[in-house]
C-alpha positions as CSV (number, residue, x, y, z in Angstrom):
1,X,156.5,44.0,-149.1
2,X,154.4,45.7,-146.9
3,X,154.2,44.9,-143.3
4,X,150.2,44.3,-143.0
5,X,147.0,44.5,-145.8
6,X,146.4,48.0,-145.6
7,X,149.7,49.8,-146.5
8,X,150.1,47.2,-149.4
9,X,149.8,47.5,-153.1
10,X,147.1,44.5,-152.9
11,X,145.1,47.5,-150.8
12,X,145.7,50.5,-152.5
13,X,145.9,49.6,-156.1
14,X,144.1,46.2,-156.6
15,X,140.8,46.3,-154.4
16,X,138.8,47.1,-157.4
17,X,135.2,48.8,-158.1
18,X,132.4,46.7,-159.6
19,X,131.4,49.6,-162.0
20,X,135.3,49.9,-163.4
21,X,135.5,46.1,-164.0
22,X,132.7,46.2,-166.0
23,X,133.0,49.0,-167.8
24,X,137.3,47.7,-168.7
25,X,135.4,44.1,-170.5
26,X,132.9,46.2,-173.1
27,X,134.9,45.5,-175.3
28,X,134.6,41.7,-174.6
29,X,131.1,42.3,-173.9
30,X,130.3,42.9,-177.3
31,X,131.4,39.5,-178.6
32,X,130.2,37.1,-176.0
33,X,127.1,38.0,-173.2
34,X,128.1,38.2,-169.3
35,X,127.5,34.9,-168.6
36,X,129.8,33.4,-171.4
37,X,132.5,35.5,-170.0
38,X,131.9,34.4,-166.3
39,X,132.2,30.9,-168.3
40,X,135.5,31.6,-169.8
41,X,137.3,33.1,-166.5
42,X,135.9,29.7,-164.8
43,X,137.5,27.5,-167.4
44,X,141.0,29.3,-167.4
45,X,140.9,29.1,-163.6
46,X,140.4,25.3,-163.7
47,X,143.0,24.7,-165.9
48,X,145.5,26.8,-164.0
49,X,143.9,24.6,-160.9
50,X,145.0,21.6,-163.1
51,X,148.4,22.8,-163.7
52,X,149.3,23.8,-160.5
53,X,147.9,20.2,-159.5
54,X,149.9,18.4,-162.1
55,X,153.0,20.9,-161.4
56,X,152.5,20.0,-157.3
57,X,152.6,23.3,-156.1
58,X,151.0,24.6,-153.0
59,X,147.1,25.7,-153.5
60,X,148.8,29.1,-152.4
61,X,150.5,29.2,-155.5
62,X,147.7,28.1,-157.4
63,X,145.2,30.9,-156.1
64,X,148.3,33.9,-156.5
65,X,148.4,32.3,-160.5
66,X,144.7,32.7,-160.9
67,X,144.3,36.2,-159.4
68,X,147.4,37.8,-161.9
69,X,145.3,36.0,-164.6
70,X,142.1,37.7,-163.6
71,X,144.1,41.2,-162.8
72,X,145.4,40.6,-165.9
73,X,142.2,40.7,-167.9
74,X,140.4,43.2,-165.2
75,X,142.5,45.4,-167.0
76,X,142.9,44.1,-170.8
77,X,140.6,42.6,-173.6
78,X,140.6,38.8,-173.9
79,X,141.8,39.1,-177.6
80,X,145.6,41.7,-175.8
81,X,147.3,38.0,-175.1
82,X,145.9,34.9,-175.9
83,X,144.7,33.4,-172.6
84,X,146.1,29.6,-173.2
85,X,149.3,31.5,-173.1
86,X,148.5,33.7,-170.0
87,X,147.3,30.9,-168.2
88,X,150.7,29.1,-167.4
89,X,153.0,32.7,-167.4
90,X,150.9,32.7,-164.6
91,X,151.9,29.8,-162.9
92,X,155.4,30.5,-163.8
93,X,155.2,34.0,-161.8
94,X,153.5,33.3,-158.6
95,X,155.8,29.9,-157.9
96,X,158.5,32.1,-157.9
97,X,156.8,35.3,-156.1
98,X,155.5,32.4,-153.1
99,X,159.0,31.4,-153.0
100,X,157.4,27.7,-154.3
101,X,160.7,27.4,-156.6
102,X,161.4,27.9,-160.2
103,X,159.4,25.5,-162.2
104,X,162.0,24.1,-164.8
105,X,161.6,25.0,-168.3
106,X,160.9,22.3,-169.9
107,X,158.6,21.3,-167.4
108,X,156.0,23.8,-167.5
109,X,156.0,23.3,-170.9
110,X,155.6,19.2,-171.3
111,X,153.3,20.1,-168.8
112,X,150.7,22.0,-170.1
113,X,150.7,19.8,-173.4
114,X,149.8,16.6,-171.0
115,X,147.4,18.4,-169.6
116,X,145.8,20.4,-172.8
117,X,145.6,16.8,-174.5
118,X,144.2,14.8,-171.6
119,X,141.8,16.7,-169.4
120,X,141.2,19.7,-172.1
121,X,140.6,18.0,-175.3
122,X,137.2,19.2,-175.7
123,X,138.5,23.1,-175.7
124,X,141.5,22.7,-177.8
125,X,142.4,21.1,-180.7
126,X,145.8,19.9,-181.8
127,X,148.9,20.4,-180.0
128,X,150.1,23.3,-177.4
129,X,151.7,25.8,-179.3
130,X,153.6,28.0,-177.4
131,X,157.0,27.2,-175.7
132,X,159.4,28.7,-173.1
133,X,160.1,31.6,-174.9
134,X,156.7,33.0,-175.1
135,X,156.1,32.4,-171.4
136,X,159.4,34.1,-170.4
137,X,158.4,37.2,-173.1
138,X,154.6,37.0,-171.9
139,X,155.5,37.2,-168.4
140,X,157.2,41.0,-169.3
141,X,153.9,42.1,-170.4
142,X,152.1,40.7,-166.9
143,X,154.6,42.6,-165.1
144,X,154.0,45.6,-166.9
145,X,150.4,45.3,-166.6
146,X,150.4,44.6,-163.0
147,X,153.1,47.5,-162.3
148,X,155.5,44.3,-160.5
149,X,152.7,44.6,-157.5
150,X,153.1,41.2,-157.3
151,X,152.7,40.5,-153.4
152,X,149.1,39.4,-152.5
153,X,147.3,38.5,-149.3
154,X,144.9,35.6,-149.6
155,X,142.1,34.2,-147.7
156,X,143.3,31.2,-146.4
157,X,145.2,32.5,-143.5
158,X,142.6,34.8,-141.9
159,X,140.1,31.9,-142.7
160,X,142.8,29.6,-140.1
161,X,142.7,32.2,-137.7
162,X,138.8,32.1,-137.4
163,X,138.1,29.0,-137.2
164,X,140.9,28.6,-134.4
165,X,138.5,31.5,-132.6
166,X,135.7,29.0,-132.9
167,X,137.5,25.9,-131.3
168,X,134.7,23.8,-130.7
169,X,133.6,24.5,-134.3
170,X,136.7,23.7,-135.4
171,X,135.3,21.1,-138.5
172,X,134.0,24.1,-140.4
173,X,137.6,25.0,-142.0
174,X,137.6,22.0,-145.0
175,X,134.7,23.1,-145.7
176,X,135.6,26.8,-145.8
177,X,138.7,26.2,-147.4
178,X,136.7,24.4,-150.5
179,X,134.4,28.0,-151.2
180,X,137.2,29.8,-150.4
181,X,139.0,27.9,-153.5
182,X,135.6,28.1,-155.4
183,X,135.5,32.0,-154.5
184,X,138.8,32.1,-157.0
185,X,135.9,31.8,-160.1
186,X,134.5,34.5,-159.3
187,X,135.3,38.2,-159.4
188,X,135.0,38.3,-155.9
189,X,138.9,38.1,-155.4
190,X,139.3,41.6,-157.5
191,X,136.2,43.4,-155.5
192,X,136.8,42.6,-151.9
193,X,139.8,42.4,-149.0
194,X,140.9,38.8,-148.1
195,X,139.6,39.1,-144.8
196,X,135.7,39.7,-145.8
197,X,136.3,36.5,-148.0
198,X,137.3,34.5,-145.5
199,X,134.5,35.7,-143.0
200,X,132.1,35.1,-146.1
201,X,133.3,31.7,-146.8
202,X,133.1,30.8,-143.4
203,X,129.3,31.9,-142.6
204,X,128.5,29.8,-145.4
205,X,130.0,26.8,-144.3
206,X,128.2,27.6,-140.5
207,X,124.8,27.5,-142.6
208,X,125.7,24.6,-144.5
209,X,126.8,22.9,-141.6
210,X,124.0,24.6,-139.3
211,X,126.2,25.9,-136.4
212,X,124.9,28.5,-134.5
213,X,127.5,30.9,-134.0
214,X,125.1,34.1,-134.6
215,X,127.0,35.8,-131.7
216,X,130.6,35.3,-132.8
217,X,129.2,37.2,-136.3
218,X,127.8,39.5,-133.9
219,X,131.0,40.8,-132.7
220,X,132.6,41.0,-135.8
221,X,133.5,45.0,-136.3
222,X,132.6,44.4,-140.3
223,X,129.9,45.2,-143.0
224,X,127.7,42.5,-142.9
225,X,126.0,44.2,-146.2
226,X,129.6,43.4,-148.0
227,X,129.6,40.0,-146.3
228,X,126.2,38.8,-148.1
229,X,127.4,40.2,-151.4
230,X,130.0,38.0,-151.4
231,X,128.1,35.0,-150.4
232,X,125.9,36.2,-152.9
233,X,128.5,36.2,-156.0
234,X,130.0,32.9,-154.9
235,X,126.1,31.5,-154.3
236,X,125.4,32.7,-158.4
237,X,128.3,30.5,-159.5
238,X,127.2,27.3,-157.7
239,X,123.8,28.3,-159.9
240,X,125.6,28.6,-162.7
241,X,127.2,25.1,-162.3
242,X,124.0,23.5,-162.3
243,X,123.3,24.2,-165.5
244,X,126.5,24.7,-167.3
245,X,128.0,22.0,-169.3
246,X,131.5,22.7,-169.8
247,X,132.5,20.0,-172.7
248,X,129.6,21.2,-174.6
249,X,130.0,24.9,-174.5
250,X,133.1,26.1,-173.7
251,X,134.7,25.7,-177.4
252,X,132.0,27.5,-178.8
253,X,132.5,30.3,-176.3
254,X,136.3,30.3,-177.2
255,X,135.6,30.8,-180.4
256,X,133.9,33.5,-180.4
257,X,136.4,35.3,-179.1
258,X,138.8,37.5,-181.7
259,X,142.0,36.2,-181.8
260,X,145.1,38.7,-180.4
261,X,146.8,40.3,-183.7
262,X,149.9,38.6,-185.1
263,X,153.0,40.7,-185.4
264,X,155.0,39.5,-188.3
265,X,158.5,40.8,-187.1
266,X,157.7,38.9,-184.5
267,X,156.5,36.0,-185.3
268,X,159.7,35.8,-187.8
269,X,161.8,36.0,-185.0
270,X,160.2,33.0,-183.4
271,X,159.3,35.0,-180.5
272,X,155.6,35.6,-178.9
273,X,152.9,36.1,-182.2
274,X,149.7,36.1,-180.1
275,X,150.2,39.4,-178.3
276,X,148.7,42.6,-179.7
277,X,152.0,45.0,-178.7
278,X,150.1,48.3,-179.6
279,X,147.5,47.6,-176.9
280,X,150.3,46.5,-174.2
281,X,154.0,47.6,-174.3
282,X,156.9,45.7,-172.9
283,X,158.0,48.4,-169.9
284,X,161.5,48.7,-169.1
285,X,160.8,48.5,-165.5
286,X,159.4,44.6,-166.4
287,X,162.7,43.8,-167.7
288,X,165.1,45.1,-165.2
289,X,162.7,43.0,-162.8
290,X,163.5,39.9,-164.6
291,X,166.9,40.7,-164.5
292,X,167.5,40.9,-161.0
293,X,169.6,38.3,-159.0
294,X,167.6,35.0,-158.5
295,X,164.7,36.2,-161.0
């Protein structure tokens, strides 16, 4: 792990470009419109949300599981691995990776049926499909994808540093702590370093709140031009949530969406079906990973 943000992977690989994410979904792009997508990320990040709830794991946990998800598809179509599978291998990684614990098998599982059936009814019909071994296999591919840069730096502790700096403001960091968690819908998590997101979350909450702390913004040594774009992107999904009906339009938007490519070898061997393995292929490096003491 590296000792501080800027000599880490989460630095020098994962701070993406805006023009590169977009140009990597086209192929997504081409099946459902850029507001539908923005639509389906938001629903696969509240049902990771709900797992980690139901699976009481640390927020911290929660926000690591969404951003592998979102890396995940920065990089690959929707249709590579189906994302109701993705979802929890997700959740599964980063409780191990923030040192949360291993979630028991048979719990992440039972898990994600109660909550598929009871909170998710209206985007999935029947029963959960996958089981333990497709998590376990699906997880190889995420740790191919992601090259096992797995350590990531998150908001929430710059955002408790800041607020500490403005003591007698010190009621602004629920507040910032909730957009901060909203933030984790958009792409801003891929696009900018934790630090600007924190400072971004945080001068919302002052205008919410209507603090006047003009001056301690003033002496911040940042890009204020960065800071507004980020208030900006989070500011378009609470515009979006005005209008968008979830229940209604989420299962049309899922299916819409191509379906990953069965492999019949595969799927005979009772393994992982929903993975298109000529797009992504297992690494050996993945494996060895997993194979390590304690993984």
């Amino acid at each position: 792990m590296a000792g501080n943000f800027w000599q880490s992977s989460h630095y020098q690989q994962w701070v993406l470009d805006k023009q590169d994410l977009m140009r990597e979904r086209q192929a997504d792009l081409k099946v459902i419109t850029e507001d539908e997508y923005q639509k389906v990320m938001i629903f696969f990040s509240n049902f990771i949300q709900a797992l980690g709830e139901q699976l009481k794991v640390r927020q911290q946990v929660i926000a690591t599981a969404t951003i592998y998800f979102k890396r995940f598809y920065a990089r690959n179509s929707l249709k590579c691995i189906d994302p109701w599978l993705m979802a929890p291998t997700c959740i599964f990684l980063a409780s191990k990776v923030e040192e949360f614990g291993v979630i028991s098998n048979s719990r992440l599982i039972t898990t994600c049926q109660t909550v598929v059936k009871n909170k998710f009814p209206h985007a999935f019909n029947g029963d959960y499909p996958y089981r333990i071994q497709n998590v376990l296999e699906c997880e190889f591919y995420l740790l191919e994808m992601m090259d096992c840069c797995l350590i990531l730096y998150q908001p929430y502790r710059p955002l408790t540093q800041f607020c500490n700096d403005l003591k007698p403001e010190n009621d602004l960091l629920p507040l910032s702590w909730r957009i901060v968690n909203d933030s984790l819908r958009t792409d801003v998590p891929l696009l900018y370093p934790p630090y600007l997101i924190a400072i971004a979350c945080l001068h919302m909450a002052c205008v919410i709140k209507q603090k006047d702390v003009k001056q301690w913004f003033a002496e911040l040594s940042v890009d204020m031009d960065k800071i507004l774009e980020i208030s900006r992107q989070i500011l378009a999904l609470y515009e979006m949530w005005k209008t968008y009906d979830e229940k209604k339009e989420i299962a049309g938007i899922l299916s819409k969406i191509p379906k990953p490519k069965l492999n019949p070898s595969r799927e005979e061997g009772n393994n992982i079906s929903n993975i298109d393995t000529t797009v992504i292929p297992t690494s050996q490096a993945a494996i060895n990973w997993s194979q390590q003491p304690g993984k």
